[in-house]
C-alpha positions as CSV (number, residue, x, y, z in Angstrom):
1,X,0.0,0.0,0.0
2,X,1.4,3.6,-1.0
3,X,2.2,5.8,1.6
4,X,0.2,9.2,1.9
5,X,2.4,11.9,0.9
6,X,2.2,13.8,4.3
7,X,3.5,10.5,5.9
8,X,6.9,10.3,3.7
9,X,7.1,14.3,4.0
10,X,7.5,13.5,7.4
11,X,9.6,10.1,7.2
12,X,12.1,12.9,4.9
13,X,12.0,15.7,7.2
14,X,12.6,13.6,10.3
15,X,15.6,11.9,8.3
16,X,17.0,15.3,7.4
17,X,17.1,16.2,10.6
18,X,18.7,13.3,12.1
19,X,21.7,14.1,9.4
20,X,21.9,17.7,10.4
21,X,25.3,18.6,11.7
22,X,26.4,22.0,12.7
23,X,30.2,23.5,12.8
24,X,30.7,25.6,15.8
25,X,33.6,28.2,15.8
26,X,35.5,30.3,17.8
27,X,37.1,29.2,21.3
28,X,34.6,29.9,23.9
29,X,31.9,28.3,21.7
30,X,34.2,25.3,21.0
31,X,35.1,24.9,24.6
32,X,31.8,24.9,26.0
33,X,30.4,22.3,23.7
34,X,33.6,20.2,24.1
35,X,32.7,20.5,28.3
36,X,29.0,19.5,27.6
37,X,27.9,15.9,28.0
38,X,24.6,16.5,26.7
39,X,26.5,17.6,23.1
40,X,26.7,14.8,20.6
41,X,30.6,16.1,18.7
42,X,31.8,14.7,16.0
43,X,34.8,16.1,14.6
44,X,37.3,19.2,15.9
45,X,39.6,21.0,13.7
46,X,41.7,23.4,15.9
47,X,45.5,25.3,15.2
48,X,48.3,24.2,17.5
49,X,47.7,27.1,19.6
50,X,44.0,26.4,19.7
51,X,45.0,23.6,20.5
52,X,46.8,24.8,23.7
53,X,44.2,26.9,24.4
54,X,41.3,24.1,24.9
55,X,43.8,21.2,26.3
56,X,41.6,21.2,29.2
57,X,38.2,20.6,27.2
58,X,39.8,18.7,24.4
59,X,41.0,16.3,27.1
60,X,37.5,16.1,29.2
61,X,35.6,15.2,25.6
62,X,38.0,13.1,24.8
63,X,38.1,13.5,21.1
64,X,41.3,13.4,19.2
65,X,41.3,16.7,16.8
66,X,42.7,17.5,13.5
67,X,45.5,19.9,14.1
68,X,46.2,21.8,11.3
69,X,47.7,25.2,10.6
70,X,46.1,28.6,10.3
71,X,47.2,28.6,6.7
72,X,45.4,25.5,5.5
73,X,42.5,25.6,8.3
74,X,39.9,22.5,6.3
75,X,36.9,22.9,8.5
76,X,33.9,24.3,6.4
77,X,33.7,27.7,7.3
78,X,32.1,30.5,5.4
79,X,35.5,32.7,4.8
80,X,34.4,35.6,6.6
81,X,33.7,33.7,10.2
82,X,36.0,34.5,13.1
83,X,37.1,30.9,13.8
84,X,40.4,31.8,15.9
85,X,41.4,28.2,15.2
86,X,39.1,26.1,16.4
87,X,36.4,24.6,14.7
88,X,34.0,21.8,15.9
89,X,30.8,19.5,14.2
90,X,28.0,18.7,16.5
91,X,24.2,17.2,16.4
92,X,21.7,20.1,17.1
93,X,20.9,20.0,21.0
94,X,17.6,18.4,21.4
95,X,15.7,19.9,24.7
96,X,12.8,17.8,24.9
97,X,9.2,19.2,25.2
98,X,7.7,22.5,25.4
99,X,5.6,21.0,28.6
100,X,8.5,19.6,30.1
101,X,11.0,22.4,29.7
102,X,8.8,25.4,31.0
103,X,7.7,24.2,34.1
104,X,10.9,26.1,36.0
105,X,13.8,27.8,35.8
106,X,16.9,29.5,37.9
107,X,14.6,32.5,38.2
108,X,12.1,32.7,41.7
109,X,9.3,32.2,38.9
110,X,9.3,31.1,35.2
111,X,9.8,32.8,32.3
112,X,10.1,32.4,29.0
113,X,10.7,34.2,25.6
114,X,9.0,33.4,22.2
115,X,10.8,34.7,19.1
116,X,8.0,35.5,16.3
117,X,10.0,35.6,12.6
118,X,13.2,36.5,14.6
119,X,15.7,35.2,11.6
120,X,18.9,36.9,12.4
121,X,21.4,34.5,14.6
122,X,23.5,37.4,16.2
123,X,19.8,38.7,17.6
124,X,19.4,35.2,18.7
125,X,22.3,34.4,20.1
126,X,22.1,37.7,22.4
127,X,18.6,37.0,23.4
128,X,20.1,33.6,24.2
129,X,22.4,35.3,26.4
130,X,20.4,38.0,28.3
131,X,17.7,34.7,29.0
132,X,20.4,32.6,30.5
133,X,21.7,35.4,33.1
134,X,17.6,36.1,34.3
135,X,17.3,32.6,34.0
136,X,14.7,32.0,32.0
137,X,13.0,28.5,31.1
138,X,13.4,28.6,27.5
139,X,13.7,30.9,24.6
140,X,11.5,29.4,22.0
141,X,11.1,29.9,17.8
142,X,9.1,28.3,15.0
143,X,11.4,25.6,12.7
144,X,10.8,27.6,9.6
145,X,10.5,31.5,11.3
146,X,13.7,31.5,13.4
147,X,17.2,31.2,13.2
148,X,18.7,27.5,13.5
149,X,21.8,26.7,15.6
150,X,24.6,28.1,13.6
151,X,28.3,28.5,14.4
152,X,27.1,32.1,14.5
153,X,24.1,31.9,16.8
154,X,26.8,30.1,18.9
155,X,29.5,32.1,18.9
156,X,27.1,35.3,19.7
157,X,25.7,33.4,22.4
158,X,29.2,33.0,24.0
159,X,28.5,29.4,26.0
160,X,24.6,30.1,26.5
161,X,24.0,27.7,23.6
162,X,24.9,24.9,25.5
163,X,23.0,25.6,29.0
164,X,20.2,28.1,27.5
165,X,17.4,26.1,26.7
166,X,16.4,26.7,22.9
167,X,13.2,25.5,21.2
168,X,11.7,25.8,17.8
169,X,8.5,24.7,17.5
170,X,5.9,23.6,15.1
171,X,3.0,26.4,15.5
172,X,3.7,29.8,17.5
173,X,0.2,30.4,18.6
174,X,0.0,26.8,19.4
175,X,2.5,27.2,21.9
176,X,1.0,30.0,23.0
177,X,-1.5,28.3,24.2
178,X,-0.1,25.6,25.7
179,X,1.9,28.0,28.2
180,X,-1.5,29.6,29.0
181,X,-2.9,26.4,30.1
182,X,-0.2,26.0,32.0
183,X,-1.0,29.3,34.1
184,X,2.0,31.6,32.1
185,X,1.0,35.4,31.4
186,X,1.3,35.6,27.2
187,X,2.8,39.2,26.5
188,X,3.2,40.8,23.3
189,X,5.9,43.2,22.7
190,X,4.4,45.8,20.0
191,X,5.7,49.5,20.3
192,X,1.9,50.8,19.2
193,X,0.6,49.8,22.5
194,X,-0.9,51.2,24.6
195,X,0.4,50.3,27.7
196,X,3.4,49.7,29.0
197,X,5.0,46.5,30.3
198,X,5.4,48.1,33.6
199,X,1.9,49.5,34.4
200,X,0.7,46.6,32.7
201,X,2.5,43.8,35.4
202,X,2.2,45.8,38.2
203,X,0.5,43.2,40.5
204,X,1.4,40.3,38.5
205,X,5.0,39.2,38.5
206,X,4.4,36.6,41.0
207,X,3.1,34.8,37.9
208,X,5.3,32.8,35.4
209,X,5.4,35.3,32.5
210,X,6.2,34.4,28.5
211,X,7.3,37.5,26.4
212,X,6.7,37.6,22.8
213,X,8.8,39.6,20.5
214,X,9.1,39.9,17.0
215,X,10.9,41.1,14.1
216,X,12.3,44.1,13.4
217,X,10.9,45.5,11.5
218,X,7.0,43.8,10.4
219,X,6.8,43.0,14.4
220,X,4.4,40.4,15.7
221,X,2.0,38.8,13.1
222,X,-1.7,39.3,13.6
223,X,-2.3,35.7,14.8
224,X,0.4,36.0,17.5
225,X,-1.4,39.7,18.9
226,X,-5.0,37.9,18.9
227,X,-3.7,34.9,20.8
228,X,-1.5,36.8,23.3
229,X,-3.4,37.9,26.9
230,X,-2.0,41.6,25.9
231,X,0.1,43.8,24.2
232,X,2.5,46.3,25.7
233,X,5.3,48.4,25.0
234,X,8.6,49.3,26.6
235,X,8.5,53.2,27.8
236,X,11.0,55.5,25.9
237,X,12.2,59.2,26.5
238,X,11.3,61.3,23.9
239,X,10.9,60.9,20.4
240,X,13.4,57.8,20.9
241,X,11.0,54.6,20.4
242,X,12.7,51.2,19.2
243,X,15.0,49.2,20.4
244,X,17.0,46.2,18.7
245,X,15.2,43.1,19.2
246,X,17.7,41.7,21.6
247,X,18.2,44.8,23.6
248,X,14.3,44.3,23.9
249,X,14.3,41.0,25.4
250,X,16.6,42.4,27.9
251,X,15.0,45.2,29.1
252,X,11.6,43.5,29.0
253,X,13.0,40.4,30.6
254,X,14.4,42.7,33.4
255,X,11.1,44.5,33.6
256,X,9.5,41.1,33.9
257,X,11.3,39.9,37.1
258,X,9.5,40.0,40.9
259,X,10.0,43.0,42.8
């Protein structure tokens, strides 16, 4: 019997993703996903002084790297990428479940940042950052409206790849939804509302909070402000009204947090 044809899309996508590999660069990004078990590596190019350099992380993985030098560096970088001599191929990190990821935190309560069209890596790699020191539960995209793990995402994220929680997700307002049910305060970033996040939270930061942000740019998409509980805005002084996306998530996280 023939297989429907969303079944072998599936069966394809599924094997695609199991052969997805991604090369990592630069030596804090190296290092800290040579020092995480959870990080399936596969192969390590480094210099001699690279080399050097991660001794100490090269020796806990255990791998045995390709030392080459800085004249003849093989791994496959794009030309332009900052690689300082060490290069590294890994298996995506694979977090688990939505439900099972956002049920805590470092942070006294939850929360958690979804990305709405938020393509650009460095953006994602410093939201990546600024979640990991408030400690948030996850920072969560769509597969095909948000940056993948790149070398970099993961050299802009410097380490918070590895320990940061990041999820991309099938459906955005799905998700949505399933953090309401599971008592979280949905918040839309949008800098025509007409509140702001402060007045707005006042009251309710005991609650475990998500904050949606999204592109520069076109901003959230209508299905993402009809499904949040509200929209708000960060304050500004004067005529001054946007901020880059990342410098958002910081600021709103930081607004977010119980006082």
């Amino acid at each position: 019997m023939k297989k429907p044809k969303w079944v072998v899309k599936k069966e394809q996508d599924k094997k695609a993703s199991n052969a997805e590999t991604v090369w990592l660069f630069g030596l804090h990004a190296v290092r800290d996903a040579l020092m995480n078990p959870e990080r399936e590596r596969l192969q390590l190019v480094v210099t001699r002084n690279a080399s050097d350099k991660l001794a100490e992380a090269i020796a806990f993985s255990g791998m045995e790297p390709e030392v080459c030098e800085p004249r003849k560096f093989s791994a496959p970088l794009d030309p332009q990428s900052v690689h300082q001599g060490a290069a590294l191929e890994v298996k995506p990190l694979k977090w688990g479940r939505l439900e099972d990821v956002c049920v805590g935190g470092t942070a006294a309560v939850p929360r958690a940042i979804l990305l709405d069209r938020v393509t650009d890596p460095h953006n994602v790699g410093a939201i990546l950052r600024s979640a990991e020191v408030f400690g948030a539960s996850a920072v969560i995209g769509t597969h095909r409206g948000s940056a993948p793990e790149t070398g970099a995402l993961a050299k802009t994220a410097s380490g918070a790849l590895e320990r940061q929680p990041y999820l991309r997700i099938r459906n955005l307002a799905e998700s949505i939804e399933a953090l309401q049910k599971m008592g979280y305060l949905v918040i839309g970033l949008d800098g025509e509302a007409e509140q702001t996040i402060d007045t707005y939270l006042e009251g309710k930061r005991d609650r475990p909070i998500a904050l949606v942000l999204g592109a520069e740019g076109p901003g959230l998409r209508e299905k993402t402000k009809e499904t949040v509980d509200a929209l708000v805005k960060i304050e500004f002084s004067d005529a001054f009204g946007s901020l880059n996306v990342s410098n958002a998530a910081a600021v709103a996280l930081y607004a977010s947090l119980p006082r």
